[in-house]
C-alpha positions in Angstrom: 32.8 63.3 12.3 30.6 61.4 10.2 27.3 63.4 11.1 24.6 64.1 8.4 26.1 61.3 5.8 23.3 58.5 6.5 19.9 59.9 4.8 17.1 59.5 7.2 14.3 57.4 6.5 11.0 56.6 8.2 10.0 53.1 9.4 8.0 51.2 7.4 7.0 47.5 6.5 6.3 47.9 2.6 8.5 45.5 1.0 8.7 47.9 -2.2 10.5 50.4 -0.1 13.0 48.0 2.1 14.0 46.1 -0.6 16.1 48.9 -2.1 17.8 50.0 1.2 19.2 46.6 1.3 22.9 46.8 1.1 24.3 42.8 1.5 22.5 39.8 0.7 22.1 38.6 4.4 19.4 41.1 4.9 16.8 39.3 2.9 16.3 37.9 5.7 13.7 40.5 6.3 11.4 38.6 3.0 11.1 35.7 5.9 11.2 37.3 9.2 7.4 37.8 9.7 7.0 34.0 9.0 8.9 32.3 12.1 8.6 35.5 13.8 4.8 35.8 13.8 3.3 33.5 12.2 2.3 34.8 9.0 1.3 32.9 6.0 3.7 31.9 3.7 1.6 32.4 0.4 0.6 36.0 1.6 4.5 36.9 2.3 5.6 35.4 -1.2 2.7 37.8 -2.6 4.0 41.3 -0.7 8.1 40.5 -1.4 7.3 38.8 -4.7 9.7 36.1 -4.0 8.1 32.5 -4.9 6.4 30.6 -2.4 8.5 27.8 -2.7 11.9 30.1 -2.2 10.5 31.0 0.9 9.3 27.2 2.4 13.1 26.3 1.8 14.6 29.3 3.3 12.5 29.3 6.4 13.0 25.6 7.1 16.7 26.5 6.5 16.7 28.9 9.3 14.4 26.8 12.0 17.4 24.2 11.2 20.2 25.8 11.4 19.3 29.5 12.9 21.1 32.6 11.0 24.0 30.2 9.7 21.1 28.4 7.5 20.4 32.5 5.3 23.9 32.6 4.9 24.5 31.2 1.4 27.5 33.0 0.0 29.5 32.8 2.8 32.0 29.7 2.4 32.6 29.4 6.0 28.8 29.2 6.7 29.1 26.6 3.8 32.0 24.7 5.9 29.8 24.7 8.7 27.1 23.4 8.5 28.6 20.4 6.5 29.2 17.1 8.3 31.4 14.6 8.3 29.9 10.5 8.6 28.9 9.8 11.8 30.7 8.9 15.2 29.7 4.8 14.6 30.7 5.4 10.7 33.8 7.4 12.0 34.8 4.5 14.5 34.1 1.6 12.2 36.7 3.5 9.8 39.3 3.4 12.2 39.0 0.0 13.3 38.9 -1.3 10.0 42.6 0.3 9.8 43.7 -0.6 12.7 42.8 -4.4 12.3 43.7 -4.4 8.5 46.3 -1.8 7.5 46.7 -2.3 3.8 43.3 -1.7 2.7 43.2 1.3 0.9 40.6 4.1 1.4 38.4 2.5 -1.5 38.3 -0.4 0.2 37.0 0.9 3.4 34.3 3.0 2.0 33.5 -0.3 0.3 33.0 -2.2 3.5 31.7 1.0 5.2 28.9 0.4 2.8 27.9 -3.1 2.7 27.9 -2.8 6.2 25.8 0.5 7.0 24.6 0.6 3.4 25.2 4.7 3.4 28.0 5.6 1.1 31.1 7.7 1.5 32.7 10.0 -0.4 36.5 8.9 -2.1 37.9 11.5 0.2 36.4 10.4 3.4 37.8 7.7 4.8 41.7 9.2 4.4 39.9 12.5 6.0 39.2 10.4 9.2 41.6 8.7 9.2 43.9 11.6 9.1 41.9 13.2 11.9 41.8 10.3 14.3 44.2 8.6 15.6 44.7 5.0 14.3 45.5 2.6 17.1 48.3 0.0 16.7 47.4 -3.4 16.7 50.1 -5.2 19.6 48.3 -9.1 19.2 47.1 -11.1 16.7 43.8 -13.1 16.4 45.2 -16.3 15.6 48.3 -17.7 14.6 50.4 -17.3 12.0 
């Protein structure tokens, strides 16, 4: 069907001639590959690909982080990812707040989120929990009217 469409080509490990047959950006991969992979220097690498040393630190931590996700940078569901929302205490603490205290607003609780942890939130945050977990409803007071 498709036979004799591909041209044939011989294996090799010269970065001059690889970097042309790269079709999508996910295969640069192969500038960092001997790095993790075997070992190799990082300084020699940047001198065969030609790709600065520096490029190649960050992209190599990236992928001992987060694996293949961490090359991915064009992909926006990569990007969706690997981002994080606060943490399970911050998460909790948001919903608490709420619960006890239903008019504060979510500027409010990002304000008390950070006096108290001293890490702050974005504006969108707190109504993002909040819309994700589920508020529980106060049933007593904690003193009298």
């Amino acid at each position: 069907m498709g036979r004799g469409k591909r041209r044939r080509i011989e294996p090799t490990d010269d970065w001059k001639l690889l970097l042309p047959l790269f079709s999508w950006p996910e295969r640069n991969d192969e500038q960092l590959r001997p790095v993790p992979q075997f070992g190799a220097s990082v300084a020699e690498r940047a001198k065969e690909t030609g790709t600065p040393e520096r490029t190649l630190y960050r992209r190599v931590e990236r992928f001992e982080r987060d694996g293949m996700m961490g090359l991915s940078t064009t992909d926006p569901a990569a990007a969706r990812a690997r981002r994080r929302g606060p943490e399970p205490s911050i998460r909790r603490m948001i919903v608490e707040l709420k619960a006890k205290h239903p008019r504060l607003n979510d500027n409010e609780i990002a304000n008390i989120v950070y006096v108290r942890t001293g890490r702050r939130l974005g504006k969108h945050t707190p109504g993002r929990v909040l819309s994700e977990e589920v508020v529980p409803l106060k049933l007593s007071r904690p003193f009298e009217p």
